[in-house]
N, C-alpha and C positions, 0 to 999 in steps of 0.2 A: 482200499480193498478192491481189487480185481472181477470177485466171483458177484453172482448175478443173484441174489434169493430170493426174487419173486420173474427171476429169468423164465420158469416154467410157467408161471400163468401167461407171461407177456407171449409166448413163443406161444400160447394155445390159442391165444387172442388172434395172433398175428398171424401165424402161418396158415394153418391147418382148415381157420375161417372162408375168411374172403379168398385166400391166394389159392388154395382147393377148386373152389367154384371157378373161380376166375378158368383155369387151367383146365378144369372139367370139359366147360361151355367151348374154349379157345378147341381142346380136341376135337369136341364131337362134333363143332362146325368143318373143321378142316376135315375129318375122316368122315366117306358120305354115310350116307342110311342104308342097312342090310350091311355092311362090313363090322359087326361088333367085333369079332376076333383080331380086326387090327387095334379095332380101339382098345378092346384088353390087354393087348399087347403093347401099344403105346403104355398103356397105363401102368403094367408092370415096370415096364422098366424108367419112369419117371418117380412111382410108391417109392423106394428107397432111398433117392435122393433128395427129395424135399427136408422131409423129419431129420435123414443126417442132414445136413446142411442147417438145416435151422438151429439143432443142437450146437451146433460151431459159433452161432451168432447168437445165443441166447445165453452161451456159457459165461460170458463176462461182462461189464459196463462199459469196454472199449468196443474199437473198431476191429472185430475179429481179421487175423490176418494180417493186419499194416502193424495196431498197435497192443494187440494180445496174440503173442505165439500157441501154440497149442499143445500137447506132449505128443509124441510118437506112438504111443500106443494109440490114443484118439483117433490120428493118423490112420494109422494101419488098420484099425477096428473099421473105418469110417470106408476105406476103399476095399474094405472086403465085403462089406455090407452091398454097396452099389455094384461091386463086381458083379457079387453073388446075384442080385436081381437083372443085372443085365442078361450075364451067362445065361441065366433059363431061357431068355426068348431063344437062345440060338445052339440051345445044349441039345443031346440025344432028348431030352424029357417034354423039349420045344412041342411035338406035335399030337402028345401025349397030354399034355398040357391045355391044348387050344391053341396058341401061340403059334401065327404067321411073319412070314420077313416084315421088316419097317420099312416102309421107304425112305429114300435115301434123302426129304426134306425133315424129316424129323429131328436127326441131331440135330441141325442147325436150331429150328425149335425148341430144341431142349436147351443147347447153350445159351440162347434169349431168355428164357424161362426161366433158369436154375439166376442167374442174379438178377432179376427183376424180384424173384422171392427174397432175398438173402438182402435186396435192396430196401424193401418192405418190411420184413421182420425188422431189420435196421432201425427202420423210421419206429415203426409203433415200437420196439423194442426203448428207443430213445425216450421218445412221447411219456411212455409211462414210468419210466426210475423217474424222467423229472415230473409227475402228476403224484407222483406216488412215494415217492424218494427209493435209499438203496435199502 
């Protein structure tokens, strides 16, 4: 059996916990004091990627991606979603919104970010089918 049916506690455990804080703390350090509007805006556009992203690694007992493919609508759902949080930092509604430019050390932070989580959910995702079985 492929599918994960205690995927959803594991993935509340895992992601949402520690890897929140962790990323929280890592912004607010790097973005100084008196800029909240960049931090809100780092933060949007990080909110959509984590939850999808873990959804990919909690949907199955495998190793999402290498040894569990995923369907195309997942796909498509999944990059519309991050689109869509991206686009608003830098949409007409951007400054209507709060929402300032990112600076341009941020990607890079976020491609660090985004599997170090996915690397994490991994592990406690593992930890617990074998503590707990499937």
């Amino acid at each position: 059996m492929t599918e994960n049916p205690l995927g959803a506690r594991a993935g509340r455990f895992a992601g949402h916990g520690l890897f929140d804080r962790v990323e929280e703390k890592s912004m607010r350090r790097s973005i100084t004091v008196g800029r909240a509007p960049l931090f809100q805006t780092a933060w949007c556009v990080e909110s959509p990627f984590t939850p999808t992203l873990i959804i990919h690694v909690i949907r199955t007992n495998r190793i999402p991606f290498i040894q569990s493919l995923v369907t195309w609508s997942l796909i498509l759902t999944s990059v519309i979603v991050v689109a869509v949080g991206a686009w608003l930092t830098v949409s007409p509604l951007a400054k209507t919104l709060g929402f300032v430019p990112l600076p341009a050390m941020y990607w890079p932070f976020l491609a660090i970010l985004l599997p170090g989580c996915a690397i994490l959910t991994q592990v406690v995702k593992t930890w617990f089918i074998r503590r707990y079985g499937e």
